[in-house]
N, C-alpha and C positions, 0 to 999 in steps of 0.2 A: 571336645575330648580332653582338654588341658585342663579344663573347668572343674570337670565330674571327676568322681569317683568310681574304678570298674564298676561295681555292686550299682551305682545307679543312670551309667551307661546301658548292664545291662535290662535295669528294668524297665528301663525310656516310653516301651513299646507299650506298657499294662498303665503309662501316665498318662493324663489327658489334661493340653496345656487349658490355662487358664486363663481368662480373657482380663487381661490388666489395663487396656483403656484408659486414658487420663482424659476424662471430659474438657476439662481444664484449658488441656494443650489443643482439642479439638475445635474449641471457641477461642480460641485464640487464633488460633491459622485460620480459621474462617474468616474475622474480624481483617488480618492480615491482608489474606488473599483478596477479601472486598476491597478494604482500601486502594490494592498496589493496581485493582485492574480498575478501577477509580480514577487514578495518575496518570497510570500511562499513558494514555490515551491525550492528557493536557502536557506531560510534558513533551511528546514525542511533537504536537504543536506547537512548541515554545508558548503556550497559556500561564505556566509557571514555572517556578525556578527557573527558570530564563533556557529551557531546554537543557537542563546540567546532563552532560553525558553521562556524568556517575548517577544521579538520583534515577536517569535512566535505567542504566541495568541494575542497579539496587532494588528497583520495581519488576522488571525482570526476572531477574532472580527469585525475587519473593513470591510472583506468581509460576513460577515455575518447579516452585522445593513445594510450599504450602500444601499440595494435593497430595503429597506422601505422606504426612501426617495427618489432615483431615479424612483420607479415606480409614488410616488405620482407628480411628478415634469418632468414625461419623456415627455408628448404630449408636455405641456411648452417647454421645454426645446426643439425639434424638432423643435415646429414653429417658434425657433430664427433662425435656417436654412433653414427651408421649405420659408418665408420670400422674402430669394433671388430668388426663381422661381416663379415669381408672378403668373403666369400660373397657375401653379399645386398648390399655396397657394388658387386661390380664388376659383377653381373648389371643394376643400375640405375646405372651411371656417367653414360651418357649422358643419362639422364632425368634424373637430380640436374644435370649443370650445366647441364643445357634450361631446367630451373622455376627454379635460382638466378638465373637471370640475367631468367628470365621475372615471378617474383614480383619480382624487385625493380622492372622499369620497370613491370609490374603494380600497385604499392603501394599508389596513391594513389585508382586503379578498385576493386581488392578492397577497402580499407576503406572509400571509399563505399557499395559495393554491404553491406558488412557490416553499416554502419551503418543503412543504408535496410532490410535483413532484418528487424533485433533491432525497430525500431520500428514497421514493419509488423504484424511476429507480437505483440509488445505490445499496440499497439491495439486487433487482432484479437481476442487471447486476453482483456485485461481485460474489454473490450464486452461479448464473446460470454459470459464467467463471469458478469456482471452480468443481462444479460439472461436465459440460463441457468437463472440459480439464484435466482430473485426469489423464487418463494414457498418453499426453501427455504430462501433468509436470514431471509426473515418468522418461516418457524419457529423457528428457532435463537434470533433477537432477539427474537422476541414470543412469548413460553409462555402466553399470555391472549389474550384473545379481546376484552377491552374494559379498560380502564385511564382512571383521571380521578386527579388530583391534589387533595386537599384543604386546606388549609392554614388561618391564623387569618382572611382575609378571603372566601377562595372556597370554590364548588363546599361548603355545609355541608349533608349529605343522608346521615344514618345508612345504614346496609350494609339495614339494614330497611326503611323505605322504598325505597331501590332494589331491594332482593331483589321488593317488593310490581308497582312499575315493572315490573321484565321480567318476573313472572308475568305481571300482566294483559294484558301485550303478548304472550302463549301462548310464552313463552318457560321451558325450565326448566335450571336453575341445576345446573352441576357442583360448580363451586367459587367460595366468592366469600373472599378472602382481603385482609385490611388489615395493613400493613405502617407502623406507626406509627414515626416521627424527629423527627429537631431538625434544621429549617435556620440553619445559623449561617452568618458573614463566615469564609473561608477563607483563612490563609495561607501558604507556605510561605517556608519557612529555608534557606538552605546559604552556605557560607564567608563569614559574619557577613552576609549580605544577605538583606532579606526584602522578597518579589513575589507580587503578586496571587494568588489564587487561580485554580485550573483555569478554562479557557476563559472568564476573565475578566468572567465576567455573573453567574456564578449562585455560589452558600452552597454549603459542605458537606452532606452528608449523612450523619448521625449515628445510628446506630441502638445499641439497648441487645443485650445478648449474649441475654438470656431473649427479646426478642424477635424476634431473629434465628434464633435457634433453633426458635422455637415455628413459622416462616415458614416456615422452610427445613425441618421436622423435622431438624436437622441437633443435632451434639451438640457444639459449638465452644465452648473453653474460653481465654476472652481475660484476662488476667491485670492488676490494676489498675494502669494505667501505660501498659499496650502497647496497641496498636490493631489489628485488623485489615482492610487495604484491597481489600476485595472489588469484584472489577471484573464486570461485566454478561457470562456467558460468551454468545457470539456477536459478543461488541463488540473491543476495545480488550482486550489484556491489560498489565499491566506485568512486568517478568523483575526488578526489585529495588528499592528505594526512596532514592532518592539526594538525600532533602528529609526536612527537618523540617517536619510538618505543624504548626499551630495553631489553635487554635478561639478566637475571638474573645466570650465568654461574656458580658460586661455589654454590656445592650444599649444602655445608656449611652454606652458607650464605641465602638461599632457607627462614628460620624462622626469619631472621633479623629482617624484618619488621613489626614484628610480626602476628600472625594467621589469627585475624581479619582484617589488611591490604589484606592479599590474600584472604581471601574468603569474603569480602564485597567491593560493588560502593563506596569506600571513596579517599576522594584526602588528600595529605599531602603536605607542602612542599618540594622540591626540596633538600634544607638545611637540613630538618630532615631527608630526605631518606637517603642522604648521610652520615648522622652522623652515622647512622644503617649499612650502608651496604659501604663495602668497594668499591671506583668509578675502580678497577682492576675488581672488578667481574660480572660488567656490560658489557656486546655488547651492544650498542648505535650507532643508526642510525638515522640522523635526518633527518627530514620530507623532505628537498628540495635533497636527497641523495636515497628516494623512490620512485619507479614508479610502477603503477600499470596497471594488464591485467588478462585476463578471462581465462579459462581452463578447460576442465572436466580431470579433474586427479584421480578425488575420487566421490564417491557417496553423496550427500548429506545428510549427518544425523548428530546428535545431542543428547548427552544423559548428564549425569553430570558429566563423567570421560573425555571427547573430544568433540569436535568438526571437521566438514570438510570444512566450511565455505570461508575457506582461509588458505593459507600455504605464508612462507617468504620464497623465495630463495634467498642465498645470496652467494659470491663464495667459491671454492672449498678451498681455503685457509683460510679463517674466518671461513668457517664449521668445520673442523680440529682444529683449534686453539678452538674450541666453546667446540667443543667437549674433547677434552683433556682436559679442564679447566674446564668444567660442573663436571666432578666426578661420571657420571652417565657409570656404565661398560657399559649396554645394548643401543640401539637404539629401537622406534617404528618403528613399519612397517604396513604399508593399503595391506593388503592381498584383490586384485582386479577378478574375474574370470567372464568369462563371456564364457558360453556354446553352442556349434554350435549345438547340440540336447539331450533329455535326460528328465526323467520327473526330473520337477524342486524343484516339492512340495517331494517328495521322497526323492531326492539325498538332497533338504537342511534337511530333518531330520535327515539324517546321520552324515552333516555339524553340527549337534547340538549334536550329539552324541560324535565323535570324539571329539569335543570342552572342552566338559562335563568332559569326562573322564582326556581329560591332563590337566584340571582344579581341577580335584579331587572332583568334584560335583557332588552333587543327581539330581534325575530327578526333584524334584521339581523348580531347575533356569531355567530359560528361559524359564517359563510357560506365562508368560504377554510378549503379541508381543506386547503390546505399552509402555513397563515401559520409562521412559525418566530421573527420576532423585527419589530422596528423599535424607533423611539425610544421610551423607557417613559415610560411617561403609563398611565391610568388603565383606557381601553381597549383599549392593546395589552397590556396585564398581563393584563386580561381574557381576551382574545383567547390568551393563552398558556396558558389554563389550560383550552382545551378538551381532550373526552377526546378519547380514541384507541378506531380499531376495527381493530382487526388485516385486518377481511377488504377496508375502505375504504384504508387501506395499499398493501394487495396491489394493489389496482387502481391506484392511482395510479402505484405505482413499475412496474407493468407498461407502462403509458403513457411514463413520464417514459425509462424502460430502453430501452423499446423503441425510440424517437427518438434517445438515446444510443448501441447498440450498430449500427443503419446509420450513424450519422454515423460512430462508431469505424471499424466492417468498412469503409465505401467509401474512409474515408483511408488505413487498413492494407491494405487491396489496392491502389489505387494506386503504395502503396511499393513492396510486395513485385512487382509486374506491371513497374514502370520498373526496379527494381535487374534483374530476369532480361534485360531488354530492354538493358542498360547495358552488362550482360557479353559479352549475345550479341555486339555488335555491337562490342565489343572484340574480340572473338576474333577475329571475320568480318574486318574490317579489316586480320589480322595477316597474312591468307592468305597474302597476297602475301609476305611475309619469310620466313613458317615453309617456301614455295615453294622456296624461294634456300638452304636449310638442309637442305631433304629432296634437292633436287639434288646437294650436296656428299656429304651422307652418302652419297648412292646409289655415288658416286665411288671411295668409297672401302672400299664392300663391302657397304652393309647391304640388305638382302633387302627386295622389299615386308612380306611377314610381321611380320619384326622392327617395321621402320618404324609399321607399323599398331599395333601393339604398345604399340611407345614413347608414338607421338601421344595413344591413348586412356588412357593412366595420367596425365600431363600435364594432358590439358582435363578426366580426372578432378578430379584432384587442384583445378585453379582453379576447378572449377565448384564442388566439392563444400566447400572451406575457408572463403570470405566464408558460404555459406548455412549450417553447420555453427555454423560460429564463432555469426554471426547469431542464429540460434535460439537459441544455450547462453544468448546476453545475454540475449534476451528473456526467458527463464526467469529468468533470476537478477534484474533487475529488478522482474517479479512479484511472484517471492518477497520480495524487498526492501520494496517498499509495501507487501505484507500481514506483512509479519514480525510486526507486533505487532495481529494479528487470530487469534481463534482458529480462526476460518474458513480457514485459508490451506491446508488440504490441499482443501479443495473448490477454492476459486479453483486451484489446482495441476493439480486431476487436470482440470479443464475447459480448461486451457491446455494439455495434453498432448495431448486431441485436434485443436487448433486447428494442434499442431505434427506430427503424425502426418497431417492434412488438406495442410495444404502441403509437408510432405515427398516424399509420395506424387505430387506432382502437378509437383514440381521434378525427380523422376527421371523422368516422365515427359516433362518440357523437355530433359532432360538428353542421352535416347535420341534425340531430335528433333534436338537441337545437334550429337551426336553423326553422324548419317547426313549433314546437310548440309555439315558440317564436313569429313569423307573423302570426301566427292564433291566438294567443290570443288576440293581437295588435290590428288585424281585426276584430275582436268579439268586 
């Protein structure tokens, strides 16, 4: 209003805007938008740039703006190739400068609606894989049946004794497997800086090659020097190692760097660590000396005293020498079982009994089957060192999933049910114009036929690019947060039919838009 002139305020209504498209700008946000969804995906890996948090959302960002511009700019920017088939250019003339002109004042509706699609089906699709595939994930992460950590203070219960335990509890034994390590202070190295250890609570886990081997029957030949970082398959994978690991061996030396160093995310120099900590009482492996591979060795779990995520094997001579130099009398051990029959919920109460007792505790530990961390003190250490039962697991995260995936679906349908409602009622609004446009055409020669024609490639085409567009994001988002899960073709093919569900059901809105759409036309 500030713009104009009354006199051509009032005439607004008798103008008909003009489709100014910059092809230009449209092959350019395309170019853009390719590249950044290109990256992200390597940086979000640390593949490049070393994970830069900024080069991150800078790719972010660029895939996120880019689709406001290229949808205003996309018919443009096709008819600079449509162009070379002059066939198929003049047969759809009229329809190219209908939707150029349409997507552009369109722009700002289609990438709303776009947007509201890609998060909808998101929400949907993670929800529904999570809920989905509970006790498939159990399987994949938990290959046991029961798991307890044992280490120099807790849980000290020979494989004999417990094997005795789940007899008499009419339980019989498949497999019971102990997986003996070294917990050390973890830290890692890169461009002369060195930061905490992984997920900042918990030690390495150090295993010898002979007995990695004799676990896994597997026949891995680790060379003295180099390491190998086996990640938990079902969990986390890594694609290459871009840290110098180190093992902090005297346990002397365990408070060098002082308290705050080990238990918080902070980097220091290279220089000051060393000034702290003697360079004898480091194991140091660098990065082009580690190689990494998958294994179920251990059950997947996580509390504030351990982790199972990943183990280092490294050879039988460095484990030795590690170990004599650590200071630590005792070794840990993954006490692994898994039951060829037997009730499971029974025989683990007993598992928690026996536990109890050679821990010297009341009944009241191990009442929270989901404790995972608090501040350490004596009895939440405790508290972390309960076992696991794969089948008490399943139920919980069936529970905990199940409240998780209605919360997901009922916010991912509200999206997706307002963005269809958003479009329609664009269209429906336009009656009146596209009215004033099918009069002149008629004017000027074209046949109802034709007309009908034209209209339905059009509301094609708008109905069908934000929801298209929409879904492809959803997907590639998905795939994005599982990129480094080995699980991600599962999570994949479960959000395919979440997107084959509302596809189906969008052509069905589509025919519906469609009949009410040529009947008002016609009216």
């Amino acid at each position: 209003m500030t713009k104009l002139s009354i006199i051509e305020v009032i005439q607004s209504s008798s103008k008909k805007e003009v489709a100014t498209a910059n092809p230009f700008v449209g092959l350019v946000s395309i170019l853009l938008f390719g590249l950044a969804l290109y990256l992200l995906p390597k940086i979000y890996t640390d593949e490049i740039f070393d994970g830069s948090k900024a080069m991150l959302a800078l790719c972010a960002i660029v895939v996120l703006a880019s689709p406001f511009f290229i949808f205003g700019t996309l018919i443009s920017t096709c008819q600079l190739f449509i162009r070379k088939f002059p066939r198929v250019y003049n047969n759809n003339l009229l329809v190219l400068s209908n939707l150029a002109h349409r997507f552009l004042s369109y722009r700002t509706i289609l990438y709303v609606v776009s947007l509201m699609v890609s998060l909808g089906v998101f929400l949907i699709g993670v929800g529904y894989t999570i809920h989905k595939n509970t006790v498939t994930f159990n399987d994949l992460e938990r290959p046991y049946d029961f798991m307890f950590v044992e280490d120099g203070i807790y849980n000290h219960v020979s494989p004999d004794e417990m094997r005795e335990v789940i007899e008499d509890s009419g339980g019989k034994i498949e497999k019971y497997a102990v997986l003996e390590y070294l917990s050390l202070p973890i830290y890692k190295m890169k461009d002369g800086k060195v930061k905490t250890g992984e997920r900042t609570y918990f030690n390495g886990v150090l295993v010898s090659e002979r007995n990695y081997n004799k676990h896994m029957a597997a026949n891995k030949d680790v060379k003295q020097g180099y390491m190998l970082d086996v990640f938990l398959d079902g969990g986390e994978i890594q694609t290459k190692p871009a840290e110098d690991v180190m093992f902090l061996m005297n346990k002397k030396s365990v408070q060098s760097p002082g308290t705050s160093f080990d238990e918080a995310n902070i980097t220091m120099s290279s220089s000051d660590f060393f000034r702290q900590v003697d360079p004898a009482d480091v194991f140091t492996v660098s990065k082009d000396r580690i190689q990494s591979d998958m294994a179920q060795f251990a059950n997947l779990e996580y509390t504030n005293a351990y982790s199972t995520y990943h183990i280092y094997v490294v050879d039988d001579a460095d484990y030795e020498m590690i170990r004599r130099k650590s200071g630590y009398p005792d070794t840990s051990k993954y006490h692994l079982i898994n039951l060829a029959s037997g009730d499971k919920n029974k025989i683990f109460a007993e598992m928690l009994r026996t536990l109890r007792e050679a821990n010297h505790a009341d009944e009241s530990i191990w009442k929270d089957k989901t404790f995972l961390g608090g501040p350490k003190n004596e009895r939440t250490l405790l508290e972390a060192y309960r076992p696991f039962s794969k089948a008490e697991k399943v139920e919980i995260d069936v529970q905990i999933n199940g409240v998780f995936y209605f919360s997901m679906a009922f916010l991912g349908a509200l999206l997706l049910i307002s963005s269809s409602i958003v479009l329609f009622y664009k269209i429906v609004t336009d009656i009146a114009e596209e009215t004033q446009r099918i009069t002149i055409l008629r004017k000027i020669g074209i046949t109802n036929r034709e007309m009908t024609q034209n209209l339905t490639k059009q509301l094609k085409l708008i109905f069908s690019v934000p929801a298209i567009f929409g879904v492809a994001m959803a997907l590639y988002y998905i795939a994005l947060v599982n990129t480094n899960y080995s699980k991600i073709h599962y999570t994949m093919l479960q959000a395919l039919y979440v997107v084959a569900v509302y596809l189906f059901l969008q052509v069905l809105f589509y025919f519906g838009l469609k009949r009410k759409y040529l009947s008002s036309l016609n009216d």
